[in-house]
C-alpha positions in Angstrom: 26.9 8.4 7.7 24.5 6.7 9.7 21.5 9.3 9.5 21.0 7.8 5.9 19.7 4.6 7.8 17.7 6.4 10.4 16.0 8.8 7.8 14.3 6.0 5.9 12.3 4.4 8.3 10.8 7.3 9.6 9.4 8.4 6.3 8.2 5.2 6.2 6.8 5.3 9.8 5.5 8.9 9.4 3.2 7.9 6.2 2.0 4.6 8.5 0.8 6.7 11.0 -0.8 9.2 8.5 -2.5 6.2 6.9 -3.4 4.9 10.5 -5.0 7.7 12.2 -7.2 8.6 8.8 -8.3 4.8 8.8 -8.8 4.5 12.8 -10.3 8.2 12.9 -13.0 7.4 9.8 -13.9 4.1 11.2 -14.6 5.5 14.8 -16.7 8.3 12.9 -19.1 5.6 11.1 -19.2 4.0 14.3 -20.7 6.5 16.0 -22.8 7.6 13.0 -24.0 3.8 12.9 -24.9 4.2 16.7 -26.9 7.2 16.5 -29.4 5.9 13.5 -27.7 7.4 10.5 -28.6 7.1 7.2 -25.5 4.5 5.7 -26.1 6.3 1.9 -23.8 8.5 3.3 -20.7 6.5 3.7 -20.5 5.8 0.2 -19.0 8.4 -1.9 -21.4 8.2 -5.7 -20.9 10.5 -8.1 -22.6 14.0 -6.9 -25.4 15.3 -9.1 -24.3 17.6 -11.7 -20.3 17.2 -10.5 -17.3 17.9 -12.7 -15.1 15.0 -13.4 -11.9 14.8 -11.2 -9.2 15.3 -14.0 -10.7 18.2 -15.3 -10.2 20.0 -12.1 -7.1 19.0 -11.7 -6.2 19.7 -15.5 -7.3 23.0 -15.2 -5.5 24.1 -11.9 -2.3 22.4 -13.2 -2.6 24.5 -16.8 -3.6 27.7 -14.7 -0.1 27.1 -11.9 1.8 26.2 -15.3 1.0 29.4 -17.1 1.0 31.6 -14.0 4.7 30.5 -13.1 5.8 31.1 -17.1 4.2 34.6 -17.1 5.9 35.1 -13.6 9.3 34.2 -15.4 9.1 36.6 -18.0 7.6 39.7 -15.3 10.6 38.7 -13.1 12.9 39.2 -16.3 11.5 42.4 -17.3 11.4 43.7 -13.5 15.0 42.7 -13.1 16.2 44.0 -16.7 14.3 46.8 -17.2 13.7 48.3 -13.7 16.3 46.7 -11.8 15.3 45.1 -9.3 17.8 42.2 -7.9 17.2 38.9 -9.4 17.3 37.1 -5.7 14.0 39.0 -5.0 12.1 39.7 -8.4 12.2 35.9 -9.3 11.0 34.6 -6.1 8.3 37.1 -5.3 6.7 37.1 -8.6 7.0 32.9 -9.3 5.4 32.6 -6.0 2.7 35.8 -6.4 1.4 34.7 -9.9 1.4 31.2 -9.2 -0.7 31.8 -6.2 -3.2 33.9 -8.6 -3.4 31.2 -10.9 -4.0 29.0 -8.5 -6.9 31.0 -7.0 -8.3 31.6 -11.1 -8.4 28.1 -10.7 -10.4 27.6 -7.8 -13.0 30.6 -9.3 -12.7 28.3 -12.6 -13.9 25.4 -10.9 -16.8 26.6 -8.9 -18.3 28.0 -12.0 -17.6 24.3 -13.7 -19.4 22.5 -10.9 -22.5 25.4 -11.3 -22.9 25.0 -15.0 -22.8 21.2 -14.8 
């Protein structure tokens, strides 16, 4: 009954102190870029050269995990249907196996996107 109460504000404490360290962490790292003579072009983040849009990396790894887990359905169907393997390992292993392959497609995908552009 009362863990409901205590759950809440720790999520809400954990993500503070994610935000805090990045912010306190990046500002102590300018700092001390700023003290040694850096060049401050480098704090702000332009557009790279010749750099793929955001969405269309993220488009393309979401329609590559999307397909990989659909074609890791129907393996896992015909692997438990035709060869018989038990359903409590065939969907599992495969979801996770193909979806990790798309994923990595993806990643191939988007190197040769950011070398073209």
């Amino acid at each position: 009954m009362g863990s409901e109460v205590i759950i809440i504000p720790i999520i809400f404490g954990v993500i503070f102190a994610i935000a805090y360290l990045y912010f306190s962490t990046r500002n102590k790292e300018r700092l001390a870029l700023i003290e040694k003579g850096a060049d401050a072009s480098i704090f702000v983040r332009g557009k790279r050269d010749g750099a793929s849009p955001v969405w269309k990396i993220v488009l393309l790894n979401l329609a590559l995990l999307l397909m990989g887990i659909g074609a890791a359905i129907f393996v896992a169907s015909m692997l438990v249907y035709s060869v018989g393997v038990e359903e409590e390992v065939a969907y599992p292993g495969t979801i996770f196996l193909l979806a990790g392959v798309g994923l990595m497609v993806g990643f191939n995908m988007t190197k040769k996107l950011d070398k073209e552009d």
